[in-house]
C-alpha positions as CSV (number, residue, x, y, z in Angstrom):
1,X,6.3,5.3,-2.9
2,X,8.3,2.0,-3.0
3,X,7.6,-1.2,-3.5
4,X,8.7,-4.4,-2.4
5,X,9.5,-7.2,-4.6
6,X,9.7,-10.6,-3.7
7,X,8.3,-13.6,-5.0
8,X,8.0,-16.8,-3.2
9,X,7.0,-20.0,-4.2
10,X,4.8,-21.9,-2.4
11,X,4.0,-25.4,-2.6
12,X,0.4,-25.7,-1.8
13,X,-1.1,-29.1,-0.7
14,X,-4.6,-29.3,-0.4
15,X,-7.3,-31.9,-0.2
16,X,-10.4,-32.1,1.0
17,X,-9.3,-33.0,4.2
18,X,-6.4,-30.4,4.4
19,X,-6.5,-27.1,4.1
20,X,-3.5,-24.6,4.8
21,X,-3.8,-21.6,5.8
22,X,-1.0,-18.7,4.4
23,X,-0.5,-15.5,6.8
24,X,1.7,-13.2,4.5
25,X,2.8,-9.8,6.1
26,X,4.6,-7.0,4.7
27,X,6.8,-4.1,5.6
28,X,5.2,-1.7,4.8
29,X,1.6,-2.8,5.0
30,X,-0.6,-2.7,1.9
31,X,1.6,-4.5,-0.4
32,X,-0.1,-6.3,-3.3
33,X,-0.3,-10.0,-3.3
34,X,-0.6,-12.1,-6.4
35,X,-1.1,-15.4,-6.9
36,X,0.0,-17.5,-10.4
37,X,0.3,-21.3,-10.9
38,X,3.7,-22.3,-11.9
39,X,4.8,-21.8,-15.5
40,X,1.7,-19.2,-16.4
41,X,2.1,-15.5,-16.6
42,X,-1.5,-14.6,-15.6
43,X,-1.5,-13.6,-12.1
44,X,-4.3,-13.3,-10.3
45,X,-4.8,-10.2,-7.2
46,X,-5.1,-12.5,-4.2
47,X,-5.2,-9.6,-1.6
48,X,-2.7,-6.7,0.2
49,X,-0.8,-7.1,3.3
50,X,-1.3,-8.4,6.2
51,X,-3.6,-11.3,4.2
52,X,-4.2,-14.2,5.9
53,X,-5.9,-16.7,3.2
54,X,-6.8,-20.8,2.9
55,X,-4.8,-22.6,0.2
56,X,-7.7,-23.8,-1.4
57,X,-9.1,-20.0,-1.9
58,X,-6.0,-19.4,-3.3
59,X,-6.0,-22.3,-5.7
60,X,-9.4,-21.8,-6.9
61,X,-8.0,-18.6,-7.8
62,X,-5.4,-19.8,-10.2
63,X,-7.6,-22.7,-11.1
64,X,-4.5,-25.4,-10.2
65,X,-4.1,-27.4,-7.6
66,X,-0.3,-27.5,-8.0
67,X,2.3,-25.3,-7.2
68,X,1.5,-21.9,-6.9
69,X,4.0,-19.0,-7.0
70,X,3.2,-16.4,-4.1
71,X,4.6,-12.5,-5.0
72,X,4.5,-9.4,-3.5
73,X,4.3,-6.3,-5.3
């Protein structure tokens, strides 16, 4: 089986008047999708592929509400 390996980072902007929502897709399908705030090694298993998640989920998460680095394994 392969994987994919790409990580993107994300700058996430939320408020409690904007939330963003993130559609991430994959080829293949099923790919896992992690979530980590910038600078920390402790990613967190947001989902798999196709995800479509709010910013905030994702932030609460991480527990940051600054940048977050997006990567799919």
């Amino acid at each position: 089986m392969k994987c994919i390996f790409l990580t993107l980072t994300v700058l996430l902007i939320t408020s409690c008047s904007q939330v963003s929502l993130l559609n991430i897709k994959s080829n293949p399908n099923e790919t896992n999708v992690y979530a980590r705030a910038l600078g920390s090694k402790d990613r967190k298993l947001i989902g798999r592929t196709p995800l479509e998640i709010e910013s905030d989920a994702i932030s609460n998460k991480v527990n940051t509400k600054g940048i977050i680095i997006i990567e799919l394994e």
